[in-house]
C-alpha positions as CSV (number, residue, x, y, z in Angstrom):
1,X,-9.4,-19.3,-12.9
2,X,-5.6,-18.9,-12.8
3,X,-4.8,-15.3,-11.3
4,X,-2.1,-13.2,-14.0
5,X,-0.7,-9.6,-13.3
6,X,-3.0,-7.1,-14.2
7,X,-2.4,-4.4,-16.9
8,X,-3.4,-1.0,-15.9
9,X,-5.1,-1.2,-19.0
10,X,-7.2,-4.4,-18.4
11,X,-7.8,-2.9,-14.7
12,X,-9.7,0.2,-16.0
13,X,-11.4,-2.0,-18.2
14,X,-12.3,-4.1,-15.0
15,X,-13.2,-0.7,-13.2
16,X,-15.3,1.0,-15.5
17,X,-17.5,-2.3,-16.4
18,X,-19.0,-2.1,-13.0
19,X,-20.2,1.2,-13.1
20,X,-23.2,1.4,-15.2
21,X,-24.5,0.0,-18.6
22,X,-23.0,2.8,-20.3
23,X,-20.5,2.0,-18.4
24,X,-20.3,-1.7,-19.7
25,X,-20.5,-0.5,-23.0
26,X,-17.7,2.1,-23.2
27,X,-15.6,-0.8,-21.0
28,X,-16.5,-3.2,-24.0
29,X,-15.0,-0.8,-27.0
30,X,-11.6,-0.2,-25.1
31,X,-11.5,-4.2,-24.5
32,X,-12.0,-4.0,-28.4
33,X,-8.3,-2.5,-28.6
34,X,-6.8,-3.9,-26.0
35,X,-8.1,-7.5,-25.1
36,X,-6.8,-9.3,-22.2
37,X,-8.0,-12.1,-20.0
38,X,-9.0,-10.1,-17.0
39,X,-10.8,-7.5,-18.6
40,X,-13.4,-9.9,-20.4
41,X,-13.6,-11.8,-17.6
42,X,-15.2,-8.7,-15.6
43,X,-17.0,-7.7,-18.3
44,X,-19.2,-11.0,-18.3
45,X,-19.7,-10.3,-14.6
46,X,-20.7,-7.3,-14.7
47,X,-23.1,-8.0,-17.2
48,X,-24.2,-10.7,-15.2
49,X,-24.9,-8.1,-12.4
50,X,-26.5,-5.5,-14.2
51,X,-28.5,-8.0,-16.0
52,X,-29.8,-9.3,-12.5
53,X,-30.6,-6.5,-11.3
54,X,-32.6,-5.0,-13.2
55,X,-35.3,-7.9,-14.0
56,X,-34.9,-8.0,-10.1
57,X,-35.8,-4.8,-9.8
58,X,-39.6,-5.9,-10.8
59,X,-39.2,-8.0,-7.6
60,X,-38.0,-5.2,-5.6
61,X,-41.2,-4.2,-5.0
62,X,-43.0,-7.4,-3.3
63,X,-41.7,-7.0,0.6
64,X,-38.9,-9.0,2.1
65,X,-38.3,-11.0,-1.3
66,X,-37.6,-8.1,-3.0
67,X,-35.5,-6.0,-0.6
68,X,-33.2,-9.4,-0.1
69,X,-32.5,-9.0,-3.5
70,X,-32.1,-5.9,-3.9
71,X,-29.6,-6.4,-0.9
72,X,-27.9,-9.2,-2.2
73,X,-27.2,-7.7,-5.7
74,X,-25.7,-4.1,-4.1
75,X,-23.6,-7.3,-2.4
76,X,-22.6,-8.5,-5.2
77,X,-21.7,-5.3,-7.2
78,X,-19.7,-4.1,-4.5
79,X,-18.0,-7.9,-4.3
80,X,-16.9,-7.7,-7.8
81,X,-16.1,-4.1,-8.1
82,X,-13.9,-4.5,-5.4
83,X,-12.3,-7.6,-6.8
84,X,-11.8,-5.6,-10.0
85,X,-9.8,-2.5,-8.2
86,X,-7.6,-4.7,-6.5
87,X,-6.6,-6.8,-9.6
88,X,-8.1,-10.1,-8.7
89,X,-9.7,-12.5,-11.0
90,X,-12.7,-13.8,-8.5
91,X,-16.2,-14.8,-9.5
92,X,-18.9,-13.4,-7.0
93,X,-20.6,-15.6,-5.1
94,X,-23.6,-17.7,-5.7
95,X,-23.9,-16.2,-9.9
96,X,-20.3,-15.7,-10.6
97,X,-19.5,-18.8,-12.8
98,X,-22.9,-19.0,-13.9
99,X,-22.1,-15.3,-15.3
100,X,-19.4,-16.8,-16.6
101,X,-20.9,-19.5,-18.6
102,X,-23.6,-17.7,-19.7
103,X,-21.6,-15.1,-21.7
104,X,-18.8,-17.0,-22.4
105,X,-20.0,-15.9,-26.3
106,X,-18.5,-12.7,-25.7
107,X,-14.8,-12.2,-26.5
């Protein structure tokens, strides 16, 4: 996707989606009033990540399998929170545009 300057606006938005699934949800009624490109575009990932993880936290507890999962999620949280501070419109690796096709339904 084609990068645009960030609003501080869409930015907190961007922020606050990766923090928890209340989180998400307060993040989804401020996009409500002020909707921009960036900020739905990290709320679909983020939804994507939270989503993830927590049917993979049922795998979490089967050795190795689980624990690389678990691993790999934290990974990708961090990813995209980071990518949201810093203003950058960047799917995460491996489930970012899948995320993003998924819950394209949400505007």
């Amino acid at each position: 996707m084609e990068q645009q300057p960030y609003s501080q606006n869409a930015q907190l938005i961007s922020i606050v989606s990766y923090l928890s699934f209340i989180g998400w949800i307060v993040a989804f009624i401020i996009y409500q009033n002020d909707k921009s490109e960036q900020a739905i575009f990290h709320l679909r990932q983020s939804l994507g990540i939270l989503i993830t993880s927590m049917i993979g936290a049922f795998v979490f507890w089967i050795p190795i399998l689980g624990w690389l999962c678990a691993i790999l999620m934290f990974v990708l949280w961090i990813m995209g929170l980071i990518y949201a501070a810093q203003g950058e419109q960047r799917t995460v690796p491996i489930l970012g545009e899948l995320y993003q096709d998924l819950f394209k339904g949400i505007q």
